[in-house]
N, C-alpha and C positions, 0 to 999 in steps of 0.2 A: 198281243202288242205288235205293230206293223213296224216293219222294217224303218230305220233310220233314215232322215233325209240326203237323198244321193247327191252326188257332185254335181254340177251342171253336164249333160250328157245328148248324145243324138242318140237315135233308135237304128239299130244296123239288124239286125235280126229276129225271126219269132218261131219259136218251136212250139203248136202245141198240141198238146196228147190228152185224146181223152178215150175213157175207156167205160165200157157199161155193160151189166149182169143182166140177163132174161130167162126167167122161169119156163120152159115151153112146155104144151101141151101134153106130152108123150114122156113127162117125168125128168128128160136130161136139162142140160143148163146152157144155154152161150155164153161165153165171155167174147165181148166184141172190144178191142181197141184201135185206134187210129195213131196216126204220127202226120203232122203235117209241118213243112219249114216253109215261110216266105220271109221275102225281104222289102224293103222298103223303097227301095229302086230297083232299074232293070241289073239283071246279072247277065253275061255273056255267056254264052252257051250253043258248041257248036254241034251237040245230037240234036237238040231243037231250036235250032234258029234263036237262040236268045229266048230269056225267059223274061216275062213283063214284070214291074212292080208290084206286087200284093198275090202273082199269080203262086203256086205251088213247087217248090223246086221237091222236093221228097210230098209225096201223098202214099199214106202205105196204109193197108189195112188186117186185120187178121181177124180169126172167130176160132175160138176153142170151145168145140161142144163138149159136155164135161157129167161122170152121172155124181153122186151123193159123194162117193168117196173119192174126188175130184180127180178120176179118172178119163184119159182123154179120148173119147167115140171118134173125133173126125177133125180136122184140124187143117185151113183155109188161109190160106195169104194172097195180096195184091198188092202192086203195084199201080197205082192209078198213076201217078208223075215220078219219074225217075229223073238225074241230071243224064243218063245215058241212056241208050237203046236198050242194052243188055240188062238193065236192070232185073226188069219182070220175069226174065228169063229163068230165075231162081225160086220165084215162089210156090212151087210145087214141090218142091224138098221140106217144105213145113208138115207135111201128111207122114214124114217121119213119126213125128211127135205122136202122132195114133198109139195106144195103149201104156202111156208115159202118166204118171200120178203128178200131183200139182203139190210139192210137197218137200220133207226132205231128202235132199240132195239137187233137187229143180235145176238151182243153177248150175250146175256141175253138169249134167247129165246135155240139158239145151245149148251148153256151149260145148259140149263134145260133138254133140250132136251138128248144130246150127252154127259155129262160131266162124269167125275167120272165111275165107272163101267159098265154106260149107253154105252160108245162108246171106242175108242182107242184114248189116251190123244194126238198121233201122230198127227190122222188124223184130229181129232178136232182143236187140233191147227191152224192145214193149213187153216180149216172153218172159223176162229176166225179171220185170218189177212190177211198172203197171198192171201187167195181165194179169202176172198170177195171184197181186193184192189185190184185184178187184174180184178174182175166184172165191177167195177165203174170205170179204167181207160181201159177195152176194150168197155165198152159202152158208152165214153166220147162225141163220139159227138153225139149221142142219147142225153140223161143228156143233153148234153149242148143246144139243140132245145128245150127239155121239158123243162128246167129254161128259156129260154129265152121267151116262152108262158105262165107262170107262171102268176098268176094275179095279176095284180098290186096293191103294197104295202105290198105282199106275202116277207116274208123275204128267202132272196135264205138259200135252205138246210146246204150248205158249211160253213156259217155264223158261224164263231168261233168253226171249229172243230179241227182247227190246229195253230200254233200260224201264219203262213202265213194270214190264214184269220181272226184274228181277228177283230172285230168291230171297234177295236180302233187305226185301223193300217192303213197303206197305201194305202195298197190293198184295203180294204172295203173302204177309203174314195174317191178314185178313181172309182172304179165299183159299190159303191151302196151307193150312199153319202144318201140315207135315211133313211139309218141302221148306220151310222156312228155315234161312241161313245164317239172319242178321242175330244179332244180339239181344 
């Protein structure tokens, strides 16, 4: 169902993020994501001379090479438009993240890591959510062989991370009735 009809409204801003899985040749995996902000008029801006209408005010990119157990081989940031000079100057502190798992504790560990003045609040972000949901839904049917080898009475990972799987829901009394919590 789409959202409800909005008040009468102008357009002040677009943020948008996209993100994409690839298989490569030599077994590991990229996760690529983008972040891009424009606006709909000119914005003032004195690192670059003003920024134009529709042009980029944030363009950021990252690639997290990644093998089966979404462990991190090599790990790549840009800057292509910042609103400062200094921006891009930080994207080489993302190669931290080299030997870091895609998993639990994630976000904890990328904002010890990357958070705050450590990193670009942009491209950590992407780390935070997009990235690492597009790791686990292009490695799905990987994930889905490794859970399905899992040893028995091992509670699958999924188990209450969203309200789809909760313990006490349908779902889990259907696929793993010996984690099931409901009544």
């Amino acid at each position: 169902m789409p959202l409800s009809k909005s008040s009468p409204r102008r357009h002040v801003h677009t943020r948008e993020i996209r993100c994409q899985g690839y298989k490569r040749d030599d077994g590991l995996w990229d996760i690529e994501g983008s972040m891009t902000d424009t606006k709909p008029c000119p914005v003032e801006n004195r690192d670059r001379d003003g920024i134009n209408a529709g042009e980029p005010i944030h363009f950021m990119e990252i690639r997290l090479t990644i093998d089966d157990d979404m462990v991190i081989h090599e790990a790549e940031a840009t800057t292509n438009a910042g609103p400062f000079h200094v921006c891009g100057a930080i994207t080489p502190t993302y190669a931290a993240l080299k030997g870091l798992r895609i998993g639990s504790g994630w976000r904890r560990t990328v904002a010890e890591r990357l958070g705050g003045v450590r990193g670009c609040t942009h491209i950590t972000d992407l780390l935070l959510g997009p990235l690492a949901v597009t790791a686990f839904q292009t490695l799905r049917a990987v994930r889905f062989k490794q859970y399905a080898e899992r040893a028995f009475g091992e509670k699958p990972p999924h188990l209450n991370s969203c309200h789809a799987f909760a313990s006490d829901g349908a779902i889990a009394k259907e696929r793993w009735p010996e984690f099931y919590t409901g009544n």
